[in-house]
C-alpha positions as CSV (number, residue, x, y, z in Angstrom):
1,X,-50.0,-2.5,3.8
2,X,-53.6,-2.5,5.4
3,X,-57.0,-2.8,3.6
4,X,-60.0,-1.2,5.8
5,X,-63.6,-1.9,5.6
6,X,-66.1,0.0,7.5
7,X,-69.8,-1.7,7.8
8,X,-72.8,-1.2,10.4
9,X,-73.5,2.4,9.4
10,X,-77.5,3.0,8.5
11,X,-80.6,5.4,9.2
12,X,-81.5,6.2,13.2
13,X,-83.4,8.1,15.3
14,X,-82.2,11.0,17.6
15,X,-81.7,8.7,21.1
16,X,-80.8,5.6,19.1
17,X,-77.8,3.2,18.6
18,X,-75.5,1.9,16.0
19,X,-72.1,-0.4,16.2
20,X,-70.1,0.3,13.6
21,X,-67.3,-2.2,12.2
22,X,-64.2,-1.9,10.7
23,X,-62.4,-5.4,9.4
24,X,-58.1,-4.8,8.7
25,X,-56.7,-7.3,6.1
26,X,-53.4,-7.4,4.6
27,X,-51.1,-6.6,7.8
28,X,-50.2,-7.0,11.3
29,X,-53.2,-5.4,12.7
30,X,-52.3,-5.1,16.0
31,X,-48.9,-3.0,15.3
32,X,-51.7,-0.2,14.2
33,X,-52.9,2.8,16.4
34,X,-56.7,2.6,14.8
35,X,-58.9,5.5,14.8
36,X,-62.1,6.5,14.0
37,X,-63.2,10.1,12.0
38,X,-66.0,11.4,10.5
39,X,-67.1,14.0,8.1
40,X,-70.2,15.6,7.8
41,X,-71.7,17.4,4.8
42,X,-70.0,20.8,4.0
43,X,-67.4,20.5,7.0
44,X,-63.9,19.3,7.8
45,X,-63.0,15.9,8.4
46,X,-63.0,15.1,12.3
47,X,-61.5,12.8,14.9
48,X,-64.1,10.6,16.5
49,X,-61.9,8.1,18.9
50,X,-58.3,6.6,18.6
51,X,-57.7,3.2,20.3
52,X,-53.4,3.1,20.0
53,X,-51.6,-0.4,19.9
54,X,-50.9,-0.6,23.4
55,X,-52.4,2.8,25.0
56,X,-56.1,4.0,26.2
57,X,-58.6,5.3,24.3
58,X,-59.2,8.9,23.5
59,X,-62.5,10.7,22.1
60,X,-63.5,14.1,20.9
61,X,-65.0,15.9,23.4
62,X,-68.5,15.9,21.3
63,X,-68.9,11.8,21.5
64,X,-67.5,11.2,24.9
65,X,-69.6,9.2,27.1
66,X,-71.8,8.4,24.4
67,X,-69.1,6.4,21.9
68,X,-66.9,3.7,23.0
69,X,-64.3,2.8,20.8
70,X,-62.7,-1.0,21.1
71,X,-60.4,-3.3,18.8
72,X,-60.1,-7.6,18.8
73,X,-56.5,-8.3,17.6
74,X,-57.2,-11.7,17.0
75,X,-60.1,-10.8,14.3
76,X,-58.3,-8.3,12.8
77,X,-61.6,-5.2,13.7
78,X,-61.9,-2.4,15.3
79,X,-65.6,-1.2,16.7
80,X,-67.4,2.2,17.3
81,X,-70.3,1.8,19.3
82,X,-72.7,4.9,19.2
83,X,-75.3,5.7,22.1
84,X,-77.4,8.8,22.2
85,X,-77.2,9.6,18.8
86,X,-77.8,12.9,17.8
87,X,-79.0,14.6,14.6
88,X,-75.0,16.4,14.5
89,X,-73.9,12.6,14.1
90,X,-74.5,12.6,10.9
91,X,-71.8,12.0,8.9
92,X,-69.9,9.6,7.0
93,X,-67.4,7.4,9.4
94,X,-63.9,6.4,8.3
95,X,-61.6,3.8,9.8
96,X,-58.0,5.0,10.1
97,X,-54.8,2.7,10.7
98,X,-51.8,4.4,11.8
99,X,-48.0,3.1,11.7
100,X,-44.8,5.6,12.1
101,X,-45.5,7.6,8.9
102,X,-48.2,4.9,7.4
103,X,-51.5,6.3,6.7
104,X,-54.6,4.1,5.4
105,X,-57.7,4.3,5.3
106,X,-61.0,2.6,4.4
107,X,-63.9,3.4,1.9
108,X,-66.5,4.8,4.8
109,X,-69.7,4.2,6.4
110,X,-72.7,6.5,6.1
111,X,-74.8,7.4,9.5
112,X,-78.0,9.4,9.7
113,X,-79.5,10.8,12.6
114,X,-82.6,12.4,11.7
115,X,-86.0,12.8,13.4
């Protein structure tokens, strides 16, 4: 129903920044409560930030005030951006779309933070 592609991720220092991307296709996008998770090596996959269809944001309490999570309706993308990295960062991102019982998701987005 909704195709999701996560870009932006890369290589950073402890203290640095990234923006991460996520582009919808296929679907309504703006019907979709959007999320961000992440999953580091050797641990359980983890919420990062939700941004509902019409509600506030909401972060784990490890990212917030450092992440910011916002969505354009009109361009179909929902963002991540990352401030004050830290090395326990480091995992692979994945964009989430939500609907009633409909559950996509897209391919991921490695981040390292390493010194």
């Amino acid at each position: 129903q909704v195709q999701l592609v996560e870009s932006g991720g890369g290589l950073v220092q402890p203290g640095g920044s990234l923006r991460l991307s996520c582009a919808a296709s296929g679907s309504i996008f703006s019907i979709y409560d959007m999320g961000w998770y992440r999953q580091a090596p050797g641990k359980q996959r983890e919420l990062v930030a939700t941004i509902p269809s019409g509600g506030s944001a909401n972060y784990a309490d490890s990212v917030r005030g450092r992440f910011t999570i916002s969505r354009d309706n009109a361009k179909g993308t929902v963002y991540l951006q990352m401030n004050s990295l830290k090395p326990e960062d480091t995992a692979v991102y994945y964009c989430n779309a939500k609907r009633l019982y409909y559950d996509s998701w897209g391919q991921g987005t490695q981040v390292t933070v390493s010194s």
